[in-house]
N, C-alpha and C positions, 0 to 999 in steps of 0.2 A: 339510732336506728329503730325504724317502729315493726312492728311482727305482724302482719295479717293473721287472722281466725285461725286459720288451718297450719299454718308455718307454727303458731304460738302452741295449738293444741298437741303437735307432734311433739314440739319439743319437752313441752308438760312432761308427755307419755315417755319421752327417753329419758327424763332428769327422774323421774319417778322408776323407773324399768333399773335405773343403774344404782339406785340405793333399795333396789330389791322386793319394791310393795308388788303385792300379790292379786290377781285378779281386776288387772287394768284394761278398766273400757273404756273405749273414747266413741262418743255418740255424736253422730253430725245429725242436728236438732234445726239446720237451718232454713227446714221446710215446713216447720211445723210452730216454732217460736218465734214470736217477735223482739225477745231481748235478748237473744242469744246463737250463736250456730254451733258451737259447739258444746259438748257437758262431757266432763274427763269425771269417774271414779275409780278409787282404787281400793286395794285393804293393807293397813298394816297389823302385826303380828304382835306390837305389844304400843302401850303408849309412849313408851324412850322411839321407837321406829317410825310412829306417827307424828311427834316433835323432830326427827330427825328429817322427815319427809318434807314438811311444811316449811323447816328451815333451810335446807337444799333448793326447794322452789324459790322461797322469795330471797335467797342468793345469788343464783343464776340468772333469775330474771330482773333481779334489779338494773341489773346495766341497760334492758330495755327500756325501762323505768316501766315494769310491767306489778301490780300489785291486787291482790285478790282482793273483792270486796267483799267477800263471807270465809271463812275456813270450816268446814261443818265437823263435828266429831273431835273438837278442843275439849278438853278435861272440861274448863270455867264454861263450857257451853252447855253442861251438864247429861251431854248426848252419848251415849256409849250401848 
């Protein structure tokens, strides 16, 4: 089953909404970007929440076979 833009970014926002990240926006960007319609952020509250997050997303979306090409805000990305 493949996910449209909008169907993928909801679901982002509820897989993220139920493991409790904090201060989730989701931006429809598709008037404005050429590589993108959507842009999802969100906050987590410590970095065990933020590994917890990133691995709930690419759980549930694997069965889409859906996978992020960047993860921003990884420990090894040196971004905090």
């Amino acid at each position: 089953m493949s996910l449209n833009a909008q169907t993928l970014s909801h679901t982002i926002v509820a897989i993220l909404d139920d493991k409790l990240a904090e201060d989730i926006l989701l931006l429809d960007i598709s008037e404005t970007s050429p590589f993108a319609d959507y842009f999802v952020i969100a906050t987590a509250t410590s970095d065990r929440q933020s590994q917890a997050l990133v691995s709930a997303l690419n759980e549930e979306l694997r069965p889409q076979k859906v996978r992020p090409l960047h993860v921003e805000g990884e420990r090894s990305s040196g971004w905090q």
